[in-house]
DRENGU-18032 format. One record per residue (C-alpha): x, y, z; residue in three letters. Coordinates in nm, 4 decimals. Layout:
BEGIN
+----------+----------+----------+--------+
!        u !        v !        w ! residu !
+----------+----------+----------+--------+
!        X !        Y !        Z !    ALA !
...
+----------+----------+----------+--------+
//
This chain:
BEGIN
+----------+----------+----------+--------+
!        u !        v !        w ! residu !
+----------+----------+----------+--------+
!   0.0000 !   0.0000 !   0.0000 !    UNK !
!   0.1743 !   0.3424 !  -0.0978 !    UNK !
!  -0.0495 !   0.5642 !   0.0896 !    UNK !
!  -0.1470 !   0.9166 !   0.0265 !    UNK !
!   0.0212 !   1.0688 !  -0.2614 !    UNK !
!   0.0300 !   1.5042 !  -0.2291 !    UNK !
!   0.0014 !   1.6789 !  -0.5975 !    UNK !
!   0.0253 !   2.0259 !  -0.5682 !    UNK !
!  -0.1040 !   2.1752 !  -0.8910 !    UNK !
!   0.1309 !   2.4537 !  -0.9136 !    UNK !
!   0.0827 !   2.7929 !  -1.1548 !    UNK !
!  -0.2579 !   2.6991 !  -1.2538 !    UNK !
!  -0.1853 !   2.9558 !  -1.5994 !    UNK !
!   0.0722 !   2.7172 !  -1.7099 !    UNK !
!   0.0340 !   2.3156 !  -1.7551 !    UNK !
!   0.0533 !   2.2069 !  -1.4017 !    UNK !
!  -0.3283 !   2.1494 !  -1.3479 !    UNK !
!  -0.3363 !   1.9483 !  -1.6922 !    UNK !
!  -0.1088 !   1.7235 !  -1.6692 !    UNK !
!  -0.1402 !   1.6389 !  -1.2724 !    UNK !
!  -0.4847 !   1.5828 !  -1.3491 !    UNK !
!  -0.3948 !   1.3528 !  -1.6623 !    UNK !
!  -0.1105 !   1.1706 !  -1.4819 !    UNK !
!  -0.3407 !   1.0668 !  -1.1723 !    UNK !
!  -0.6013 !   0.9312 !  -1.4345 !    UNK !
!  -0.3541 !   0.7513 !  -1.5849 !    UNK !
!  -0.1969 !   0.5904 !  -1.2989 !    UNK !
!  -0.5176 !   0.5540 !  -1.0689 !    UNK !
!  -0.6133 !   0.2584 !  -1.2868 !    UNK !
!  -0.3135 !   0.0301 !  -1.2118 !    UNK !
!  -0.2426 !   0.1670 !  -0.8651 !    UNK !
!  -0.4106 !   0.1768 !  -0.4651 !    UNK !
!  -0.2947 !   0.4834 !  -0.3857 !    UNK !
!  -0.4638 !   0.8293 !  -0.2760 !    UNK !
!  -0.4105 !   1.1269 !  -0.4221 !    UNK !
!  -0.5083 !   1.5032 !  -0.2612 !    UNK !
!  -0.4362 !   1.7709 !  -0.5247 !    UNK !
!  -0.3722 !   2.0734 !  -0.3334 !    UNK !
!  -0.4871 !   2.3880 !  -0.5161 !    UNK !
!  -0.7999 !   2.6043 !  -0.6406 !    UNK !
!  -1.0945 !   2.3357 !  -0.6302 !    UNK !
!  -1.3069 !   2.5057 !  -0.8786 !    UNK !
!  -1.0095 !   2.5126 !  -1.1478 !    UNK !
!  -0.9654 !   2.1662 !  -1.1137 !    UNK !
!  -1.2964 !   2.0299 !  -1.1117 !    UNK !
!  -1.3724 !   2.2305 !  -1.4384 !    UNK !
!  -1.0424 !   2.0990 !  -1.5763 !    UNK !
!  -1.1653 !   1.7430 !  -1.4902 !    UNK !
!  -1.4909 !   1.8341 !  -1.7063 !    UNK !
!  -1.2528 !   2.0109 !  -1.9802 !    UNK !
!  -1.0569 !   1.7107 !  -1.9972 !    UNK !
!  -1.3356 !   1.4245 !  -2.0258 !    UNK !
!  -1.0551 !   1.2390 !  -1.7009 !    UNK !
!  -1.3598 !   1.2250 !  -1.4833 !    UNK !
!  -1.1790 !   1.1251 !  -1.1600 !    UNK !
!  -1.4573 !   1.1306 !  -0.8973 !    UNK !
!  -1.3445 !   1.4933 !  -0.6996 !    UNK !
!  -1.4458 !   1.5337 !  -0.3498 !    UNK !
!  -1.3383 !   1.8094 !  -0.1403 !    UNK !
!  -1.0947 !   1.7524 !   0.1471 !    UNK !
!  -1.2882 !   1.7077 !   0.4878 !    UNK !
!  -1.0222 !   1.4062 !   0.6096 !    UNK !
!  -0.8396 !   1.1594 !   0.5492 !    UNK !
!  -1.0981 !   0.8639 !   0.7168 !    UNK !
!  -1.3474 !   0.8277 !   0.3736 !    UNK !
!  -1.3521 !   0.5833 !   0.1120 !    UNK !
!  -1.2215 !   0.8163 !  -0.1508 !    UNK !
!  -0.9462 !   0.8144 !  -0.3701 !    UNK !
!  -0.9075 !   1.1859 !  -0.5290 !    UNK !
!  -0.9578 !   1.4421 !  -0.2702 !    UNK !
!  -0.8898 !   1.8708 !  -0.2970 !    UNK !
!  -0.7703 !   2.0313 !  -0.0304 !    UNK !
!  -0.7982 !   2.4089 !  -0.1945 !    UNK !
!  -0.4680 !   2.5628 !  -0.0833 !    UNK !
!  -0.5432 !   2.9385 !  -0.2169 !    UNK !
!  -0.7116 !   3.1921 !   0.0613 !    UNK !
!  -0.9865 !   3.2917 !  -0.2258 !    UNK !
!  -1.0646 !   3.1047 !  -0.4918 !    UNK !
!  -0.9308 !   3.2549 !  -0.8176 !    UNK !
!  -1.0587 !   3.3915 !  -1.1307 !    UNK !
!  -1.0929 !   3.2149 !  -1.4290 !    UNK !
!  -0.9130 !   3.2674 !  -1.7370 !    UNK !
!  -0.5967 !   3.4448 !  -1.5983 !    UNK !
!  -0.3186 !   3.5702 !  -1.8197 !    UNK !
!   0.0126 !   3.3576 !  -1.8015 !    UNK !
!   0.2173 !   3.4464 !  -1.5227 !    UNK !
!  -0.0633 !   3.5964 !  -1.3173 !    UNK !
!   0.0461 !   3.7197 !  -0.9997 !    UNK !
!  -0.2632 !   3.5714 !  -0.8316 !    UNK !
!  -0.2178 !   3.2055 !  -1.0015 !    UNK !
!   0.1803 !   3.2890 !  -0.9165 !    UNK !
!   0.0883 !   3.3385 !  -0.4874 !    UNK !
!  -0.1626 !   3.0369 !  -0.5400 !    UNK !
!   0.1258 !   2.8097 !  -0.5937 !    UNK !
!   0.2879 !   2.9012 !  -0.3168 !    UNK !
!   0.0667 !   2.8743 !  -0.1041 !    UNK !
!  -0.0354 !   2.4948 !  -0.2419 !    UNK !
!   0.3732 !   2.4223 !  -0.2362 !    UNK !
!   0.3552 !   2.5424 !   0.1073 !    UNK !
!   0.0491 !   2.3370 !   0.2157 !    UNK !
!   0.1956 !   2.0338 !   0.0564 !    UNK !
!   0.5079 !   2.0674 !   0.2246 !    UNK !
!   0.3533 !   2.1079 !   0.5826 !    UNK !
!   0.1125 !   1.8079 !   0.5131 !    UNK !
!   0.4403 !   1.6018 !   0.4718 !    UNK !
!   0.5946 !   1.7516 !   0.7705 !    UNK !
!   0.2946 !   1.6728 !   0.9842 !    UNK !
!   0.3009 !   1.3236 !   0.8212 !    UNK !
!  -0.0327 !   1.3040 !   0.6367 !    UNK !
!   0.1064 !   1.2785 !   0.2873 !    UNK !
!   0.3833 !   0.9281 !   0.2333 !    UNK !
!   0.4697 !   1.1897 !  -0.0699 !    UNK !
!   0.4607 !   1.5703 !  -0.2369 !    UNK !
!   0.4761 !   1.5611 !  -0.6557 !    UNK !
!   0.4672 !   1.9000 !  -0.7522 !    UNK !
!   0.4007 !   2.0256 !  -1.0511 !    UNK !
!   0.5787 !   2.3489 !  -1.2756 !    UNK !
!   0.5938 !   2.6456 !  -1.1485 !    UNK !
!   0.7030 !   3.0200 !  -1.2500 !    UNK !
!   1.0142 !   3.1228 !  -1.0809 !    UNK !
!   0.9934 !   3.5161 !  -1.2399 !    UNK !
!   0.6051 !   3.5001 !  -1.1893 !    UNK !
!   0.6616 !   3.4485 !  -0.7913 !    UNK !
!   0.9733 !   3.7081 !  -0.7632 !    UNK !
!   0.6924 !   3.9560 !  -0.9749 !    UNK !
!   0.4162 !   3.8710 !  -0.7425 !    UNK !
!   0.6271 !   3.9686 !  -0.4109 !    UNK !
!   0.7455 !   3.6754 !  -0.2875 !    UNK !
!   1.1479 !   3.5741 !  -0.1874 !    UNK !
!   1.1701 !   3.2678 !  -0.4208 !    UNK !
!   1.4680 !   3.0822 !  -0.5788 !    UNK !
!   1.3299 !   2.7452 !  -0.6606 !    UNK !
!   1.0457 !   2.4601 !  -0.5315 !    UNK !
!   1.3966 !   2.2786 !  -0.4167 !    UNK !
!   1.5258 !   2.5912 !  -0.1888 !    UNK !
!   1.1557 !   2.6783 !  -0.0973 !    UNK !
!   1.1042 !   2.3195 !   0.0646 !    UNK !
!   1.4169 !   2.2868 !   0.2576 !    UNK !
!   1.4154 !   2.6071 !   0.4049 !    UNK !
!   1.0241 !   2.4930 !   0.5483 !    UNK !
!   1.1818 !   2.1914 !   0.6127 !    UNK !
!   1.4379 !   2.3474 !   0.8397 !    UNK !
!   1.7809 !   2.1884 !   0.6153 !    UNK !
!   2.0289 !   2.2752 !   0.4372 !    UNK !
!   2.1990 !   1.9569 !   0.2992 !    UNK !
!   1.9640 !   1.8975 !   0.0483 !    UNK !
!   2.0507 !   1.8264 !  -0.3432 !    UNK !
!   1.8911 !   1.7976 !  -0.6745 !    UNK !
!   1.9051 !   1.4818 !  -0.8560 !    UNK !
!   1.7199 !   1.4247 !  -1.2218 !    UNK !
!   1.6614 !   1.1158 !  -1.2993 !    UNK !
!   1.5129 !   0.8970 !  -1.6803 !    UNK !
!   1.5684 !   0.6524 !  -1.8562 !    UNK !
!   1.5534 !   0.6130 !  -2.2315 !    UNK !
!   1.3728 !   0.3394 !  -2.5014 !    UNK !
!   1.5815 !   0.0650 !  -2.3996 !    UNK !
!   1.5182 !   0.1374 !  -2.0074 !    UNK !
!   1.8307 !   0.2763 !  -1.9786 !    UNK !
!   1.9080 !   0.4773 !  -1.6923 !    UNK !
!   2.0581 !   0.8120 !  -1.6066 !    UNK !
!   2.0516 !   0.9137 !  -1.2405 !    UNK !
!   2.2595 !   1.2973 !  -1.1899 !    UNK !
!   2.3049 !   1.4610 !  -0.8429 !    UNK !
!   2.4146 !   1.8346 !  -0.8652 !    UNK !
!   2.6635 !   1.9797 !  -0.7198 !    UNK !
!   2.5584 !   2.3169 !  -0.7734 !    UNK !
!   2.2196 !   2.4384 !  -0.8962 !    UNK !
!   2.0744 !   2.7935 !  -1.0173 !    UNK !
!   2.3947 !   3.0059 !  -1.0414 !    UNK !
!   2.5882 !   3.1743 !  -1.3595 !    UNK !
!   2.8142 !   2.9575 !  -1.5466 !    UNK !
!   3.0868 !   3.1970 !  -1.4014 !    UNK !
!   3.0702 !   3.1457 !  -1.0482 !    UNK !
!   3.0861 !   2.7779 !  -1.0431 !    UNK !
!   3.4390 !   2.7716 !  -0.9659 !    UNK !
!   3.4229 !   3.0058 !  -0.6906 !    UNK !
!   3.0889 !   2.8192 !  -0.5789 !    UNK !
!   3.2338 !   2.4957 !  -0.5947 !    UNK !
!   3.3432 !   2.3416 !  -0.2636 !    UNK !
!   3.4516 !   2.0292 !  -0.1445 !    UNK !
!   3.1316 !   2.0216 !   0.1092 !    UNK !
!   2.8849 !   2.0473 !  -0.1675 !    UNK !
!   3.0548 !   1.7786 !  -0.3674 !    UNK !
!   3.1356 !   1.5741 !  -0.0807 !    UNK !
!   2.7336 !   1.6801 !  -0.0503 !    UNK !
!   2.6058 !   1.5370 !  -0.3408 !    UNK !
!   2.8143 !   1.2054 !  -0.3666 !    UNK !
!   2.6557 !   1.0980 !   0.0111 !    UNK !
!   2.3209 !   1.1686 !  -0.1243 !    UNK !
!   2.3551 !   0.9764 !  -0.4294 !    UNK !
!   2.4797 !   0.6619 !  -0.2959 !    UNK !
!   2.1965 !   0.7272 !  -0.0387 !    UNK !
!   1.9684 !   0.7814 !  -0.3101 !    UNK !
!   2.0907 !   0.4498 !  -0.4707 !    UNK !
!   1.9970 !   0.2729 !  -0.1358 !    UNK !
!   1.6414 !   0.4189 !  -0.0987 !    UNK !
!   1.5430 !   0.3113 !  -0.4861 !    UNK !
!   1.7208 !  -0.0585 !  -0.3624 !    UNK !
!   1.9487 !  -0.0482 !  -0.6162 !    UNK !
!   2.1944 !  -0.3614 !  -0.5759 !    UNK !
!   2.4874 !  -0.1355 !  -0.5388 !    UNK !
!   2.5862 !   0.2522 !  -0.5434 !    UNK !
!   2.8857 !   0.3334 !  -0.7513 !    UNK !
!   2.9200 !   0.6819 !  -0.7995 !    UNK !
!   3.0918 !   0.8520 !  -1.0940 !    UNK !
!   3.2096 !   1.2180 !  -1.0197 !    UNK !
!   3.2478 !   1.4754 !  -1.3331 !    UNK !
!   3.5494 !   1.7017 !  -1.3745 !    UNK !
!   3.4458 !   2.0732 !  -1.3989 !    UNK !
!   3.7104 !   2.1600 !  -1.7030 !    UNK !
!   3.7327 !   2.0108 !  -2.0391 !    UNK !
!   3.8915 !   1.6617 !  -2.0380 !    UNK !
!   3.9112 !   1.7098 !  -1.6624 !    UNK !
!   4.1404 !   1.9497 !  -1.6778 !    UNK !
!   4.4076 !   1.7725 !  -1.8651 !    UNK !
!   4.6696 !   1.7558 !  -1.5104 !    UNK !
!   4.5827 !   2.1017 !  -1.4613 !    UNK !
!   4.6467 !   2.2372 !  -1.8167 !    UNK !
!   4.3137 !   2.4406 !  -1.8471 !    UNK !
!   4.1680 !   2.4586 !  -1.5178 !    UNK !
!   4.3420 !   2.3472 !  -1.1425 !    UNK !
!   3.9287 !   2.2885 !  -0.9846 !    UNK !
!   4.0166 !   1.9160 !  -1.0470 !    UNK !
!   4.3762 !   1.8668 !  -0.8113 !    UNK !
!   4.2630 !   2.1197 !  -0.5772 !    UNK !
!   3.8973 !   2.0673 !  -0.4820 !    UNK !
!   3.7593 !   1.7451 !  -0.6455 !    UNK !
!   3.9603 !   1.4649 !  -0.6800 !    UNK !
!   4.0771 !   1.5360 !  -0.3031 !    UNK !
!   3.6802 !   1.5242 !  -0.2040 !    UNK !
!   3.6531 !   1.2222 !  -0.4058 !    UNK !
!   3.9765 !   1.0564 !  -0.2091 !    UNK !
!   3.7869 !   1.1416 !   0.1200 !    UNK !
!   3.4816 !   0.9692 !   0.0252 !    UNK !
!   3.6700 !   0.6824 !  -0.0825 !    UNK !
!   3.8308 !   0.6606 !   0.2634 !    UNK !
!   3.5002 !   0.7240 !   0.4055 !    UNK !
!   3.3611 !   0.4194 !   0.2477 !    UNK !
!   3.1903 !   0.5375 !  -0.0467 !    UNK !
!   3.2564 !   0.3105 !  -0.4112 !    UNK !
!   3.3098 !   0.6616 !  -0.5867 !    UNK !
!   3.5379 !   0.7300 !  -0.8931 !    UNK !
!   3.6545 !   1.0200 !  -1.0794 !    UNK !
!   3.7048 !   1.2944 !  -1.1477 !    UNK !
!   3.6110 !   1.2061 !  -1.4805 !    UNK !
!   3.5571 !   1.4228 !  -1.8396 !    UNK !
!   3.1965 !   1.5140 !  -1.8415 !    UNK !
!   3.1936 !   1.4429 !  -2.2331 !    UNK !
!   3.2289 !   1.0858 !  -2.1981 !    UNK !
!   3.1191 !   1.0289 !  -1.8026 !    UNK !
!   2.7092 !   0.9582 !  -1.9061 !    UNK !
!   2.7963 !   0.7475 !  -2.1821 !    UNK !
!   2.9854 !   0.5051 !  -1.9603 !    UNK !
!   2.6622 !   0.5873 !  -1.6757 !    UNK !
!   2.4075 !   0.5129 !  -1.9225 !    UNK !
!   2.6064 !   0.2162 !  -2.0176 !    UNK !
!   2.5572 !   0.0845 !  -1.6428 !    UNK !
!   2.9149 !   0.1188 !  -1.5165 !    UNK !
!   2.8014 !   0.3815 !  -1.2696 !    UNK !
!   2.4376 !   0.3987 !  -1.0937 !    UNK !
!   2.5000 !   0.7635 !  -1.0494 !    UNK !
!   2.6695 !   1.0661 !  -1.1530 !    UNK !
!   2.7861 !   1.4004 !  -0.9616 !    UNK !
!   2.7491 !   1.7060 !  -1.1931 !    UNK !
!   2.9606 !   1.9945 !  -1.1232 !    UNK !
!   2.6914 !   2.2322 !  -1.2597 !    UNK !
!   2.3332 !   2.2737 !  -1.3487 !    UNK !
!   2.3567 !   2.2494 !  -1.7362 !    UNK !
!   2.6422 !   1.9715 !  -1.7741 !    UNK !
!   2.4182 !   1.7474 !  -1.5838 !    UNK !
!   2.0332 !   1.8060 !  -1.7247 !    UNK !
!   2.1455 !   1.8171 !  -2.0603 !    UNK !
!   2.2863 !   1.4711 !  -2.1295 !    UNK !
!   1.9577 !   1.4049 !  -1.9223 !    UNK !
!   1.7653 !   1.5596 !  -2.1077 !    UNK !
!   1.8983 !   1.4468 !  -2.4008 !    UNK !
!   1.7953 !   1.0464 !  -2.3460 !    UNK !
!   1.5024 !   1.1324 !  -2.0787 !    UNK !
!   1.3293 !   1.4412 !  -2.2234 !    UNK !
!   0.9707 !   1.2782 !  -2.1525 !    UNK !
!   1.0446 !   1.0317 !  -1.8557 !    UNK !
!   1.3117 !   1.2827 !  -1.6192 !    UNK !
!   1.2066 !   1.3317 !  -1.2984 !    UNK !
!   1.3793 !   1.6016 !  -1.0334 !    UNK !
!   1.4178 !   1.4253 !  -0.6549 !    UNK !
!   1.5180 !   1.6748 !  -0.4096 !    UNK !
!   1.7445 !   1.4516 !  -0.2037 !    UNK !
!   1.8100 !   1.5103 !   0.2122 !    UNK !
!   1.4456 !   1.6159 !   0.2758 !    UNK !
!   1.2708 !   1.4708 !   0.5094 !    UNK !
!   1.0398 !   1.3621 !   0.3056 !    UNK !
!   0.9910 !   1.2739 !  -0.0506 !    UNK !
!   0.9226 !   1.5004 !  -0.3072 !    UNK !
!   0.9538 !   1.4521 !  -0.6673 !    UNK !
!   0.8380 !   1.6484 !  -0.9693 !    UNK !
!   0.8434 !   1.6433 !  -1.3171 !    UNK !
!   1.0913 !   1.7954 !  -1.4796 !    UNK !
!   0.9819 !   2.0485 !  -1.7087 !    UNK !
!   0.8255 !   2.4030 !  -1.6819 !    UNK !
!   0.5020 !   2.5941 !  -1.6653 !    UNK !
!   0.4668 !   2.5720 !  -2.0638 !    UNK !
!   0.2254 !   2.8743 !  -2.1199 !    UNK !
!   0.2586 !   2.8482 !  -2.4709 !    UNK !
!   0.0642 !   2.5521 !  -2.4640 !    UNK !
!  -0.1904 !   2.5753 !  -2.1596 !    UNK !
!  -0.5047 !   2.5747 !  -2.1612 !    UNK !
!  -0.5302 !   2.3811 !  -2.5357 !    UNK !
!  -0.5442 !   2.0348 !  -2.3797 !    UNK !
!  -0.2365 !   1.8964 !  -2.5498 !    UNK !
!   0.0410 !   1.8831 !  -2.2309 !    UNK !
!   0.2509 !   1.5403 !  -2.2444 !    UNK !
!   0.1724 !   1.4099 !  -1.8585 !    UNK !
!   0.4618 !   1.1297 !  -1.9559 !    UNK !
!   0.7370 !   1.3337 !  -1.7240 !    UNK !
!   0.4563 !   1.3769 !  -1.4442 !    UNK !
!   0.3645 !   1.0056 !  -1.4570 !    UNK !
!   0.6919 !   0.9475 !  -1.4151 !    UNK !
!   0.7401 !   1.1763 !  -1.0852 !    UNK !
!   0.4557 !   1.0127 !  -0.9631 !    UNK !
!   0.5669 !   0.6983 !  -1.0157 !    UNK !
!   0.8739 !   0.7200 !  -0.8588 !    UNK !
!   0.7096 !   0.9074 !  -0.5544 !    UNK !
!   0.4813 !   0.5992 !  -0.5224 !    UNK !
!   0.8176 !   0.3277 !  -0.5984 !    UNK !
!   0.9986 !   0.5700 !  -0.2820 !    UNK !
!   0.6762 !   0.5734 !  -0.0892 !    UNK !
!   0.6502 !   0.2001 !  -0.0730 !    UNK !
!   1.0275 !   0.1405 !   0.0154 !    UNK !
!   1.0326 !   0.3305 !   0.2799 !    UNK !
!   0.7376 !   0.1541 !   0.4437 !    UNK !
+----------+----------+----------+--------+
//
């Protein structure tokens, strides 16, 4: 039994409602588990309509009845239809549903949060101090050694799993972001996330920042001075962890299965060989929470909202993997 499953339905202007509400239809048919969507009831239940998904809707009174698809509606006032994209009203709404979702898990009445997309520039715009879902939760949370990993797998059921060492910074302050903490960071969390999927082992690869891994220090010293030191202290520590390696071959060798994971210096060298095999199926897993949150990995899409053609494949797969977590842990 997986439990209850928290979907909070993020910037209701972009995809989020769509393709929560399509993914839960989709998986409700194979699965046992409950699912509260956290956000503006009246949006959703006309989206239900909208969307021919009839999922029998009832509104959050408990968790004691018999049913499966509850609404707990997050937003102080319910909100207007048809806003424009990036409203600052469907921007606050998400927060507060992220927020709701988040203390629900704290309190222990959700196994699981999957959230879906949110605008970061629509929630700066709208007043609120906001760097990411990721930063948002931990700091509720009450931690700091949290990381992202992003995690698919491709036609053959190949899989890439990437921990990140860094996240939302400029391309020019990795190196002076970089520390041995946050690698060291990000290689405990991997292997740990390795042991909480029950993978059979948890080899780590670690990626070089430079070209070619800096070549001995040719173009670039980040390699002998901060990583492959941090890598020789989690050897020592215990940890099966190799590296530092040239990020232009590493996820070859990873989606080969030599490694079940791989530490990404930065944002971009990790998500896009990701992305690259996984566009449909990657999932983001904030690892060190306290408790499990997954989400797909793409954005608000407002190009597309509203017209009823969102892929859900990416928030299938969050959900999925919230549900596979879920059920290991009990």
């Amino acid at each position: 039994m997986t439990g209850w499953i928290g979907i909070s339905i993020g910037d209701v202007t972009g995809v989020g409602p769509e393709v929560a509400l399509k993914a839960v239809a989709a998986e409700a048919v194979n699965d046992g588990a409950k699912y509260l969507f956290l956000g503006d009831e009246n949006i959703l239940a006309r989206l239900n309509e909208q969307l021919s998904r009839n999922l029998p809707l009832e509104k959050f009174s408990g968790f004691g009845g018999a049913g499966r698809f509850l609404i707990a509606n997050s937003p102080a006032k319910s909100l207007p239809q048809n806003l424009p994209a990036g409203s600052p009203l469907a921007a606050s709404a998400a927060v507060e549903s992220l927020r709701d979702g988040g203390e629900r898990c704290l309190r222990g009445e959700l196994d699981a949060l999957v959230t879906a997309p949110v605008n970061k520039e629509a929630i700066i715009r709208a007043g609120h101090k906001f760097s990411g879902q990721t930063e948002f939760l931990s700091e509720l949370a009450g931690v700091k050694r949290t990381a992202m990993m992003l995690l698919g797998h491709d036609d053959k059921n190949r899989w890439l799993r990437v921990a990140l060492a860094t996240v939302h910074i400029s391309i020019k302050s990795v190196p002076e972001k970089l520390t041995a903490e946050k690698i060291l960071l990000a290689i405990e969390l991997a292997a740990q996330a390795c042991r909480d999927l029950q993978l059979s082992r948890a080899r780590i690869a670690v990626a070089g920042l430079n070209p070619h891994a800096g070549e001995g220090g040719e173009f670039g010293d980040e390699e002998i001075k901060i990583i492959s030191p941090t890598i020789a202290a989690a050897i020592k520590s215990g940890f099966d962890v190799v590296g530092p390696l040239s990020g232009d071959t590493v996820f070859h060798h990873a989606l080969q299965g030599d490694f079940d994971a791989v530490v990404a210096m930065y944002h971009d060298q990790g998500l896009a060989p990701l992305k690259a095999v996984a566009f449909d199926t990657g999932v983001n897993w904030t690892l060190g929470l306290p408790f499990i949150r997954t989400s797909p990995d793409h954005g608000t899409a407002y190009d597309i909202a509203g017209k009823g053609i969102a892929n859900p494949s990416s928030m299938i797969a969050a959900i999925r993997l919230a549900k596979q977590l879920a059920k290991n842990k009990r």
